[in-house]
N, C-alpha and C positions, 0 to 999 in steps of 0.2 A: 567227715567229708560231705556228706550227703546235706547236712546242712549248710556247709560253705557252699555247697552248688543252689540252695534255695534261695540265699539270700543272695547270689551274683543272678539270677533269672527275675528274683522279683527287681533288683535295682534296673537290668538290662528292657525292663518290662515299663517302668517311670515313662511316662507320656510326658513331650515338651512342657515347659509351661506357656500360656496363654493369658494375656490378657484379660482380667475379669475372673483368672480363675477363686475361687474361694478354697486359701488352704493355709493347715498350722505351720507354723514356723517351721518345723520339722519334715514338711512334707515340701515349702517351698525350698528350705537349702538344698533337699537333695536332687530334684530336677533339677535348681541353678546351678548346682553342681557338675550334674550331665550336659552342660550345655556350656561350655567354654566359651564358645567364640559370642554371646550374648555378654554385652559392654554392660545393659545396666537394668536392673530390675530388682523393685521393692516391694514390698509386703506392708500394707498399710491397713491397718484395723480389717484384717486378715482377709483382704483382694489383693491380687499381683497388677502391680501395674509394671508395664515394661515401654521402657524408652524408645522414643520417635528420633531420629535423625535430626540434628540441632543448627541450628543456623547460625552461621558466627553475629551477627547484629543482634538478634532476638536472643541470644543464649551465650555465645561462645564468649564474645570482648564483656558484658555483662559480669560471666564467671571469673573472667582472666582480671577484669579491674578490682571485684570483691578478694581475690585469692593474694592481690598485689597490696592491699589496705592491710589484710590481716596476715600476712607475710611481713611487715616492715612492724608490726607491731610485736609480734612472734618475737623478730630480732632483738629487741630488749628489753623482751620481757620473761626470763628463766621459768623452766620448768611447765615450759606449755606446749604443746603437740598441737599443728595444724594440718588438719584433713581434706584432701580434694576426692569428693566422690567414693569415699571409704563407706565398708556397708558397717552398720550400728546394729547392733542386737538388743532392741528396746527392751520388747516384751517377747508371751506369745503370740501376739499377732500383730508383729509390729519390726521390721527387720529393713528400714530406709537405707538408702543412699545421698545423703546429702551432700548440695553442691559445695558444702565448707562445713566444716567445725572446727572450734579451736576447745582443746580441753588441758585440764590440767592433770599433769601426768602424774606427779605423786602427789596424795590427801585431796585427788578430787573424788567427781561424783562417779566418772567410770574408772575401767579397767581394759589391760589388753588379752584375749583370752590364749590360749594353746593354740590356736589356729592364724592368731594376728589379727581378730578382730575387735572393735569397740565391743566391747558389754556395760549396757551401761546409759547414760545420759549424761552426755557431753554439756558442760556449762552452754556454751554458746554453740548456736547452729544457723545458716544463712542455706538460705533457696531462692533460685532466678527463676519466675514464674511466668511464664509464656503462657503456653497452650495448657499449663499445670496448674494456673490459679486457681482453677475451684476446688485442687487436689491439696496443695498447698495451705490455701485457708480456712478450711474447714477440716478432712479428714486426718491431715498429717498433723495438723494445727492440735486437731482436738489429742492426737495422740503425744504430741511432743509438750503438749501441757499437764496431761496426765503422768508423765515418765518422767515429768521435773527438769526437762530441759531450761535451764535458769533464764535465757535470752533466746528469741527468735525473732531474725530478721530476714523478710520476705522483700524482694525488688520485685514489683508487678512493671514490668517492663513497658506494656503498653498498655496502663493507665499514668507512666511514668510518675510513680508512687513510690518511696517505702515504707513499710510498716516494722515498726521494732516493737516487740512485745518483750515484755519483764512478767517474769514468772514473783503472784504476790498475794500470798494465803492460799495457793492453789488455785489461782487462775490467772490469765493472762491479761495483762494492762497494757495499753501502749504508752511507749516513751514518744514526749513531744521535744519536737525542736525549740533552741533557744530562736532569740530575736534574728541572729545572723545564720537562721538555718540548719544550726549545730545541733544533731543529736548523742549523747553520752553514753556510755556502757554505763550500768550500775554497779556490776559485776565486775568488771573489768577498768578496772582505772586507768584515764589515759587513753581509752578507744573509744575515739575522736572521729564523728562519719559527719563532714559538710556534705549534707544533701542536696542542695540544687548543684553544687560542685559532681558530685558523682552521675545524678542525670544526666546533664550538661557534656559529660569526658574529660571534663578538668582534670587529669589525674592528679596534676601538677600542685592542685590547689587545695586537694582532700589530703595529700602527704604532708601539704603544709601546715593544716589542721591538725591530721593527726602528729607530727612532731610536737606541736605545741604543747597536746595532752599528755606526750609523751615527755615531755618536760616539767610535767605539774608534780608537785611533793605530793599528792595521793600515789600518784602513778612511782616514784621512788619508793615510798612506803609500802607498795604491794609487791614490790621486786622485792624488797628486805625480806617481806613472812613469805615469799615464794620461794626465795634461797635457805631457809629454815625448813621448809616441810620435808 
């Protein structure tokens, strides 16, 4: 008893978290933990950053058109799980919320734990970066390269940029656009992103690209070994 009571006073004793704070994975799940009504806060090469109030142009329609790409891709492509703002349990010092991942659910790189979380490194992960780009390109960057996340793709919203990185011998490359703008999944057969199209708000015209991919005999032959695993 006496110890049930020490260990409900030190939990009741956990100081919020903070911004900047420096702490192990262990010590950020359990303040995030005491703090419910906090929507979003990551642990990145072990500082807490916590979420700013989002603006639907700089963040929100951004999230909603990348969620809507890899949502119509999901649809036909078996055995894949896509994530909006799901926390990921990298490493020790490393416990993100990305604004998308798409992983594969059985014979891939993660897992879902006892508690319903990613453990793990999701093949693919996408982040809208506003006011986060120098979090994004360097610190998350260097972490999600190190943890083998196989593809990352960053929208720098206003440099109106994307960068898609392929994970290759342990470090990240970026994928170039073809002649019509078109950049490919490596990993993903068929995930088809017209980029001045998505800039632009085309949505119209980036689903028509990606049907296309999704029409390719790569993209049939990845559903066959997906429907096998």
């Amino acid at each position: 008893m006496a110890m049930t009571q020490t260990l409900i006073q030190e939990s009741l004793s956990l100081p919020p978290l903070e911004n900047g704070d420096r702490l192990t994975r262990l010590e950020f799940e359990a303040r995030y933990e005491r703090m419910p009504h906090l929507k979003k806060a990551e642990l990145i090469e072990g500082v807490v950053y916590m979420g700013s109030p989002l603006r639907i142009e700089q963040h929100g329609e951004p999230h909603a058109d990348i969620m809507g790409w890899l949502s119509v891709y999901k649809a036909f492509t078996p055995n894949l799980q896509l994530g909006d703002n799901s926390t990921v349990i990298l490493d020790e010092e490393n416990e993100p919320q990305p604004d998308a991942l798409l992983r594969i659910k059985k014979g891939g790189q993660s897992t879902i734990n006892q508690n319903g979380y990613v453990e793990g490194s999701p093949e693919f992960i996408a982040e809208i970066a506003a006011s986060t780009v120098s979090i994004d390109l360097h610190d998350k960057k260097r972490a999600y390269q190190r943890d083998r996340v196989q593809e990352y793709l960053v929208w720098r919203f206003y440099d109106k940029k994307i960068d898609w990185f392929r994970l290759k011998e342990g470090k990240y490359t970026q994928l170039q656009p073809n002649a019509k703008g078109i950049v490919k999944s490596e990993i993903y057969p068929g995930l088809w992103l017209d980029v001045p199209a998505l800039l632009s708000g085309n949505m119209a015209k980036v689903l028509e690209v990606l049907q296309t991919g999704i029409a390719t005999e790569e993209h049939r032959e990845f559903v066959e070994k997906l429907s096998k695993q």
